[in-house]
N, C-alpha and C positions, 0 to 999 in steps of 0.2 A: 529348294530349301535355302533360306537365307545363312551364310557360313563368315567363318569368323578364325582368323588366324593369329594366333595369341603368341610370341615370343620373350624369352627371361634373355638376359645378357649383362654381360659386367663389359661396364668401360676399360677395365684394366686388360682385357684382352682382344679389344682392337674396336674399331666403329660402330657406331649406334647399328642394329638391325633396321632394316629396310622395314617402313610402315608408313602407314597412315597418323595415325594416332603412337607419341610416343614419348611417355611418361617417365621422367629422370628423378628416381630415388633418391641418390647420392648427399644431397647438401639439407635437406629439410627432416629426415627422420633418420630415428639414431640407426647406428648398423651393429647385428649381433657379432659380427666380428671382433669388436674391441671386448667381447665379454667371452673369455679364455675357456669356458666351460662348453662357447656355441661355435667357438673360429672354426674348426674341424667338422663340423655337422654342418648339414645343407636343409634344404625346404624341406625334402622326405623327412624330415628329425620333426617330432610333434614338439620339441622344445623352442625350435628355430623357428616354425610358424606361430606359437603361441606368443613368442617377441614380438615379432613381426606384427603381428593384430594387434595387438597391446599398444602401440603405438599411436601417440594422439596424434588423430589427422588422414590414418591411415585407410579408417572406412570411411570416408570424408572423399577420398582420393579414388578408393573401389566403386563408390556409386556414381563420382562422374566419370571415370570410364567407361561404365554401363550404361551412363547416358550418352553419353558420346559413340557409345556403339548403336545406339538404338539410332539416335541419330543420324550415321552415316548408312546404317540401315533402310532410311527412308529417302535416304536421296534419288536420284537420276540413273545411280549406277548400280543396282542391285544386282546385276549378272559380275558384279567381282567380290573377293570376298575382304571385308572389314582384317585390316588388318593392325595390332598393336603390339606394340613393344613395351615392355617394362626395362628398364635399366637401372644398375647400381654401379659401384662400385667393381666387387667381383661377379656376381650373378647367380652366389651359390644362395644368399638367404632372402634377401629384400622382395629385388624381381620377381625370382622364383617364385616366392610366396603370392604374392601379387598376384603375376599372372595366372597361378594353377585355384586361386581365387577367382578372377573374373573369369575363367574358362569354365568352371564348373558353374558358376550363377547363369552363363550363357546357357550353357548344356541343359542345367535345369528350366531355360525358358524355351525348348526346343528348338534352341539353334546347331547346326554344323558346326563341330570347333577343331582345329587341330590347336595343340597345342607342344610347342616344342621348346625346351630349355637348352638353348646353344654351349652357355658354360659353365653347368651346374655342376657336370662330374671333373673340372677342370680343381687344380690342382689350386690350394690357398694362396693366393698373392701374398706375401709377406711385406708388410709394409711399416 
């Protein structure tokens, strides 16, 4: 079965996550962080991903992820697994969101997914 390794992470807590495919948040959509009601909540928070989708550009960005998974899907290398990163900032709302987005679109198309959030439960960067 064709498999799919999905990682959230924030720049602010050290190097891009190792991937294939890996999509940088940060500077093109707004961040719920600056809105004092979300800074403290993460992606589990239904308020934090309802920002998050809200965002124009955002499933703009989700479906060519999914094509760029299908894509490296059909390449040469099938015996390894597609792997992407999401990145923001801290990695507690954007990424997160993001990735636990195309992890579940994969899952629904019956791929193999892990999916892992590096620094979700990490602590607010205060900036």
């Amino acid at each position: 079965m064709a498999s799919v390794e999905i990682t959230s992470f924030g720049y602010l807590h050290g190097s891009a996550a190792e991937a294939r495919i890996t999509i940088d948040l940060r500077h093109h959509f707004r961040d719920p962080h600056v809105r004092p009601e979300l800074r403290y909540l993460t992606a589990h928070d239904e308020a934090v991903r309802d920002a998050v989708l809200a965002t124009d550009g955002i499933e703009e960005v989700l479906q060519a992820a999914a094509a760029m998974v299908t894509a490296f899907l059909a390449g040469p290398r099938q015996d390894e697994p597609v792997t992407v990163a999401f990145g923001c900032a801290g990695g507690r709302h954007r990424a997160a969101t993001a990735a636990a987005v195309l992890a579940q679109r994969c899952t629904d198309r019956g791929l193999d997914v892990l999916l892992v959030h590096r620094d979700l439960d990490k602590d607010v960067v205060e900036r």
